[in-house]
N, C-alpha and C positions, 0 to 999 in steps of 0.2 A: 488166837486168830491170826490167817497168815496175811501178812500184807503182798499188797501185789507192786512189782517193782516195773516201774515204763521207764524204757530206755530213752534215754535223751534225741538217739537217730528216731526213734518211732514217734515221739512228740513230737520233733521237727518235723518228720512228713503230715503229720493228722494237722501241721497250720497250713501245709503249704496250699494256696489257692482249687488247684484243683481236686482236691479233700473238701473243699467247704463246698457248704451249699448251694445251689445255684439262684441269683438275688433275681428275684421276678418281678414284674410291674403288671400293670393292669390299667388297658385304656378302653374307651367305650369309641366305635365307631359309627358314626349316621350311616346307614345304608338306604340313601330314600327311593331307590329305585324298586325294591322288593313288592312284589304287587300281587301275589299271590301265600297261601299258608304253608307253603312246601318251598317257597323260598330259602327258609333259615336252613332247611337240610341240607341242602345246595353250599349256603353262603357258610355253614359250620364244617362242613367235611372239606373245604379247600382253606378254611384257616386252623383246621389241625395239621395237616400233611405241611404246614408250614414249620421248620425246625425250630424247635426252644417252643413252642406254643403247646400249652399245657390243659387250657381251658379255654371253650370257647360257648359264648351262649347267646343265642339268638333271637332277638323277638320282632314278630313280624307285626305285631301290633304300633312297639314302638320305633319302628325301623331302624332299629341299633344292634349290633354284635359288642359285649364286651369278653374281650379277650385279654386272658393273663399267660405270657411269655417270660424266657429268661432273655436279659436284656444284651447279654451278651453272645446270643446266637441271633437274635429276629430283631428287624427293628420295623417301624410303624410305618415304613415305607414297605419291609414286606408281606405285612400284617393285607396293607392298601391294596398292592398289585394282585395279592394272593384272591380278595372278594373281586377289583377288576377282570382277571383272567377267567372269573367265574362267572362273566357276565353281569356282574353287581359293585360300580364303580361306588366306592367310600369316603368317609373327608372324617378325620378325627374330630370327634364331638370334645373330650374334655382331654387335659392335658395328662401325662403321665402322672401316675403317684409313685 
């Protein structure tokens, strides 16, 4: 059987940071202004178009988005302005995990 030989330069680039994967977080947002069911369409398509935000999911029942970002493109400030700008001012409900 042949073994397969990795070069030292090619191991060193697959560490280097931006080879690895991109470390995500996930925070839940109170949205209490949402006052309609066509709400979360709204408040979910302006925290996608936000960069590094990968997931976003919204319930209108329990007036919170939680949305999962990489932490080193978005941070929960822009997660915030992004549901503000969309008419639906936010306040972080739980902390980062």
């Amino acid at each position: 059987m042949p073994k397969i030989l990795v070069s030292p330069l090619l191991a060193a680039l697959l560490c280097l940071p931006q080879f690895a994967s991109a470390k995500s977080r996930t925070v839940s947002l109170n949205v209490p202004t949402m006052d309609c069911a066509t709400c979360p369409i709204t408040i979910k398509a302006a925290l996608l178009k936000v960069p590094g935000v990968s997931r976003a999911k919204v319930s209108y029942e329990r007036r919170e988005a939680v949305v999962v970002f990489d932490d080193d493109k978005a941070t929960v400030a822009d997660l915030k302005n992004a549901t503000e700008n969309a008419g639906y001012p936010s306040m972080l409900k739980e902390p980062l995990k």
